[in-house]
C-alpha positions in Angstrom: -8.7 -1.7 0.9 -7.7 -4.0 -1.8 -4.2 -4.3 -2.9 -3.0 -3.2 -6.5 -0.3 -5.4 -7.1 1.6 -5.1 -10.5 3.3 -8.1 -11.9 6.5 -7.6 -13.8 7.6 -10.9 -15.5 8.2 -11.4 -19.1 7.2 -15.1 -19.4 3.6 -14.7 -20.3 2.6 -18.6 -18.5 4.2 -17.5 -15.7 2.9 -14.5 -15.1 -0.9 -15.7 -15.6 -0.3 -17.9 -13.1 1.1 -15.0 -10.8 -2.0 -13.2 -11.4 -4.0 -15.7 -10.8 -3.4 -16.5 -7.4 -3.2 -12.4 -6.7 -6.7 -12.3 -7.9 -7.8 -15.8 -5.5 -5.7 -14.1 -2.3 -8.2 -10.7 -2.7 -5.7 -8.8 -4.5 -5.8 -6.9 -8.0 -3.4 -7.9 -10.4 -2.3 -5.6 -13.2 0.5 -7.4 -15.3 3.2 -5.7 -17.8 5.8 -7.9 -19.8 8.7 -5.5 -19.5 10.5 -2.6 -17.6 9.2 -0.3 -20.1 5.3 -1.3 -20.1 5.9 -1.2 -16.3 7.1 2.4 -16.1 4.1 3.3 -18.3 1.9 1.5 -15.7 3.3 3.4 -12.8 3.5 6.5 -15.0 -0.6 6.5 -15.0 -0.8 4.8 -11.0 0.6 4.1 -8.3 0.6 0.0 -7.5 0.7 -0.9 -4.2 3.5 -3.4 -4.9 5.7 -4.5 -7.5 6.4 -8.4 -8.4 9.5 -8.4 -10.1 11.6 -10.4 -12.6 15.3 -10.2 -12.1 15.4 -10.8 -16.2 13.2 -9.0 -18.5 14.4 -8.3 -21.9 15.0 -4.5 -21.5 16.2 -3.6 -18.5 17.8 -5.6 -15.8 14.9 -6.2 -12.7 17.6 -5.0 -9.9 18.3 -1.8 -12.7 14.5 -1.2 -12.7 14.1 -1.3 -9.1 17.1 1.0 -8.3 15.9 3.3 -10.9 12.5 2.9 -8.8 13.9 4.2 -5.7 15.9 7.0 -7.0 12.0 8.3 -7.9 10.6 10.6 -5.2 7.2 9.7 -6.6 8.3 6.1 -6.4 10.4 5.9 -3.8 8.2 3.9 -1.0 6.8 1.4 -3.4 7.3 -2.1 -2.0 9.3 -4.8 -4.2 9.4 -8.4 -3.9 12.3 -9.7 -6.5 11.2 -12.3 -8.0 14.4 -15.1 -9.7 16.2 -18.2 -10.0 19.3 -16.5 -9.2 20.4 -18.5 -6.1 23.8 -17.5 -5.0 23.9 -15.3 -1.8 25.9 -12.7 -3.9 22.4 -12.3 -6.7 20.5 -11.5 -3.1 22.5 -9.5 -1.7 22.7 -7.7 -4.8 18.7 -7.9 -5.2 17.9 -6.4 -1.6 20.9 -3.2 -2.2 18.7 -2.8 -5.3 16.0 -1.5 -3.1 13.6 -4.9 -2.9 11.9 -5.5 -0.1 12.1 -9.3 0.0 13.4 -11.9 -2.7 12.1 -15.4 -3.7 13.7 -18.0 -5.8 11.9 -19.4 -8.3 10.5 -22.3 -8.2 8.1 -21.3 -5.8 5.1 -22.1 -4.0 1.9 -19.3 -4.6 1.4 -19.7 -0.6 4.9 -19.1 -0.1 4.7 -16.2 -2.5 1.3 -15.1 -1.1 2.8 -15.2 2.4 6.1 -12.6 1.3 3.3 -10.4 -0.1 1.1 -9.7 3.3 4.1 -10.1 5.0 5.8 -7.0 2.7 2.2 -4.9 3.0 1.9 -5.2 6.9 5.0 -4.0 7.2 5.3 -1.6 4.4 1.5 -0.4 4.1 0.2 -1.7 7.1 -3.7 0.1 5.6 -3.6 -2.8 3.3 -3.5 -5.3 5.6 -6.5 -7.0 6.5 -6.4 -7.3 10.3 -8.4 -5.3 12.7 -6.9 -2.1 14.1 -7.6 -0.9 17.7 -6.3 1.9 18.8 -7.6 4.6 22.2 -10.9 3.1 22.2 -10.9 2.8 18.5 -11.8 -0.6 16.7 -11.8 -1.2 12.9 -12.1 -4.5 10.8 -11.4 -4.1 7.2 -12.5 -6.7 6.0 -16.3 -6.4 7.9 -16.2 -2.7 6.9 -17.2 -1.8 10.5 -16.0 0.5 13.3 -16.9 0.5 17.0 -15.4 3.4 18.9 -15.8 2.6 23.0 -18.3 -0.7 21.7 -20.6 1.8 20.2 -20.5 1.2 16.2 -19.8 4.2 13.9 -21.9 5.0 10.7 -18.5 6.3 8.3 -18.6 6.8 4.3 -16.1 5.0 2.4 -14.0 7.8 1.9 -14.1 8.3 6.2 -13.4 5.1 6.8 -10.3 4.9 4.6 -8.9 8.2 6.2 -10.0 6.6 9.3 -8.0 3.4 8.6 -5.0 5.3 7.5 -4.4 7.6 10.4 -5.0 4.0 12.6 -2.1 2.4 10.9 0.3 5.6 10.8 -0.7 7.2 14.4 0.9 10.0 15.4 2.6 11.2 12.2 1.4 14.7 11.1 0.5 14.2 7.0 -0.2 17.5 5.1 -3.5 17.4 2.9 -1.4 16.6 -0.4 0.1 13.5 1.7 -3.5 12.8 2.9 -4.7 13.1 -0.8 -1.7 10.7 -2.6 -2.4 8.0 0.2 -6.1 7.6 0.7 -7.7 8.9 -2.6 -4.9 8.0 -4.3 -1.9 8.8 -6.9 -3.2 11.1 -10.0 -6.5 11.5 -9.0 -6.9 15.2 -9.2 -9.1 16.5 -6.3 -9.1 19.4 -4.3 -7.6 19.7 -0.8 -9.7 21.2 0.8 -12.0 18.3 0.0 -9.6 16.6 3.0 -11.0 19.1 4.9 -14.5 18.1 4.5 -13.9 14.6 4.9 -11.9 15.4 7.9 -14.8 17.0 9.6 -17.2 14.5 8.9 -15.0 12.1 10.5 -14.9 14.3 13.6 -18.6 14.7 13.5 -18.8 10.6 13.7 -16.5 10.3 16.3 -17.7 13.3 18.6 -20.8 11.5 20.2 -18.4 8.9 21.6 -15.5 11.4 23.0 -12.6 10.6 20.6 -13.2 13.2 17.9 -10.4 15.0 19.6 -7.7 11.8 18.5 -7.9 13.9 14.9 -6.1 17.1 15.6 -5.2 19.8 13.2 -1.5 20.8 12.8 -1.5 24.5 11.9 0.6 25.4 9.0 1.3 21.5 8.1 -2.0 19.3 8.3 -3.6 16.8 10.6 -2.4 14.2 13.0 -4.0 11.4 14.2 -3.1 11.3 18.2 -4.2 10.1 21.6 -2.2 13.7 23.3 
């Protein structure tokens, strides 16, 4: 899964060169020049993470990001602060804000690019890009395959990202709204007992190899992804 990354930063040469190297790491850039174009953004999607500028000429960064994470909606969007605010107090301040990590400008785009995997593995681990094994199950993002016991599944897209999902959140029972917001995605308006159907495919796939049973059904709550 590919990584929406929106880049709040009101120096336009700055932030082209921000979205450039998102776009050469594999990730898709979206950009905005201000708090307000970026709440508009996030209004119509979700991004996956947030770059953003301490100063932008509406609205304080660390205001934006607190405002941010007072939003249920928004709430468990990852920040990285980006500034050239130094003093321990500015990053103290930054990370109470609700950011996830902060850089200093300057700043190298590995460096950058490293805080960015380093925030989705640990935030969204289904965005990161390393295999996932788990009771017999193996799955490689970035190959699109899955083996279950060696033997290689045939999964549709939308399988293998519920698939890749339940991997990286084990054991965590997610009701079909959950299931809807996190693997078909914010404001897409489908029907939930479409999870339901995609759910059962996924058991069909794994049946011939004994593991359907790792997808349980929760009654009254949804479905759980578990090896008990």
């Amino acid at each position: 899964m590919t990584a929406n990354i929106l880049i709040v930063e009101d120096e336009p040469a700055i932030q082209e060169l921000l979205a450039f190297n998102v776009n050469q790491c594999g990730f898709k850039a979206t950009q905005a020049l201000d708090a307000n174009s970026a709440a508009r953004q996030i209004n119509q999607a979700l991004p996956d993470l947030v770059l953003l500028d301490w100063m932008l000429p509406d609205t304080q960064g660390v205001e934006f990001a607190r405002r941010l994470r007072a939003d249920q909606r928004t709430r468990n969007i990852p920040i990285i602060m980006l500034t050239a605010r130094t003093e321990e107090r500015d990053k103290v301040m930054g990370l109470e804000s609700g950011a996830d990590d902060y850089i200093t400008k300057p700043f190298s785009p590995r460096e950058l690019m490293a805080r960015i995997r380093a925030v989705l593995r640990r935030r969204m681990p289904e965005m990161s890009e390393e295999t996932v094994t788990f009771a017999g199950l193996s799955l490689s993002p970035t190959t699109h395959r899955v083996t279950a016991n060696g033997a290689a599944l045939d999964l549709g897209p939308t399988e293998f990202r519920i698939l890749h999902f339940f991997m990286t959140h084990p054991e965590r029972v997610y009701s079909r709204t959950q299931l809807l917001d996190q693997v078909w995605g914010d404001h897409v308006f489908v029907e939930e007992r479409t999870v339901d159907v995609h759910i059962r495919r996924l058991r069909q796939a794994l049946e011939p190899s004994g593991l359907s049973g790792l997808v349980q059904t929760v009654r009254g709550s949804g479905y759980r992804f578990s090896p008990d």
